[in-house]
C-alpha positions as CSV (number, residue, x, y, z in Angstrom):
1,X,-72.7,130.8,38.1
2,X,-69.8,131.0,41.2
3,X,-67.5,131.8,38.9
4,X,-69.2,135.0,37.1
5,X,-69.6,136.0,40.7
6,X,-66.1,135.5,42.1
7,X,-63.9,135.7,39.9
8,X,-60.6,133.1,40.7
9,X,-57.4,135.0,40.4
10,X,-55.1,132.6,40.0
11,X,-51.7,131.9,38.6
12,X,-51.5,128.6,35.8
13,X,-49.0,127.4,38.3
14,X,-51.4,128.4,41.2
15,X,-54.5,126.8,39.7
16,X,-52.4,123.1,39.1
17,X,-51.2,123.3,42.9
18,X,-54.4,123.7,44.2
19,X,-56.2,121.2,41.8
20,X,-53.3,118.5,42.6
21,X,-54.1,118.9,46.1
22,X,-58.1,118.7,45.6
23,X,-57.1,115.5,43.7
24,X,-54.8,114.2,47.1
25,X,-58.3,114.8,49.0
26,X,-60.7,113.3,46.3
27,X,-59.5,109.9,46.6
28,X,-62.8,108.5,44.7
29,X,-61.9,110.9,42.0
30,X,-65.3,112.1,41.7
31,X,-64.8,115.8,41.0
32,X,-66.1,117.1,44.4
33,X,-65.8,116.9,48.0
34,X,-67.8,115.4,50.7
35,X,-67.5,115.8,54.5
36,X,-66.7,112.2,54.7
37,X,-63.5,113.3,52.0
38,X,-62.4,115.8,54.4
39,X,-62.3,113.6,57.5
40,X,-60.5,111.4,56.1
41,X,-57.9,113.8,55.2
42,X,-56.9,115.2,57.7
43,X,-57.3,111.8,60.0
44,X,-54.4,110.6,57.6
45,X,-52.5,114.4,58.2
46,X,-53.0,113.7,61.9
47,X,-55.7,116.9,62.4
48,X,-57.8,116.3,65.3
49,X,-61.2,118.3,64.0
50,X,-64.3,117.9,66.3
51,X,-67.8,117.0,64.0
52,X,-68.8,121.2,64.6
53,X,-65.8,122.5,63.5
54,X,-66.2,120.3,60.4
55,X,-69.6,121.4,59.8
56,X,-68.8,124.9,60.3
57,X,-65.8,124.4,57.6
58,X,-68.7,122.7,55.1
59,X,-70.6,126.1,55.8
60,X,-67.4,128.5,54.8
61,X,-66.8,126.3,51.8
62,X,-70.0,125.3,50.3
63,X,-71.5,128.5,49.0
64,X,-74.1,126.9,47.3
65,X,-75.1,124.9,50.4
66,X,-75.6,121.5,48.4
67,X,-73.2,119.5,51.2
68,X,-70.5,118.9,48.8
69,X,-67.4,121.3,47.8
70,X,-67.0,121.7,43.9
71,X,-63.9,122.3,42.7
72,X,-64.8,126.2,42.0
73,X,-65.6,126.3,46.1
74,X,-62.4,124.8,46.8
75,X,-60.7,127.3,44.3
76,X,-62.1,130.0,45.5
């Protein structure tokens, strides 16, 4: 359904970079992200992000508000 509504406009090359980096953060490879995913991402990058500014990120990303970041969210 996200992507009838957005359409993702990007390159072959684009689309690989973006999915190889979503794979960096998915370490569990389960095809999604979790809050718990993206804290320990940037902990290992060194990004000192307080517990709101995490949920407010959850809240930009997850459109669909089901606490989790598909790869379509992350793409788009």
């Amino acid at each position: 359904d996200m992507r009838r509504e957005v359409p993702i406009n990007l390159t072959r090359e684009e689309m690989s970079y973006y999915m190889k980096y979503f794979r960096q953060i998915d370490v569990e490879n389960k095809g999604f992200l979790t809050l718990k995913d993206l804290k320990r991402h940037l902990q290992v990058s060194k990004n000192d992000v307080s517990e709101a500014e995490f949920r407010i990120l959850m809240g930009e990303i997850d459109q669909n508000q089901n606490g989790i970041i598909e790869t379509e969210e992350f793409l788009q």
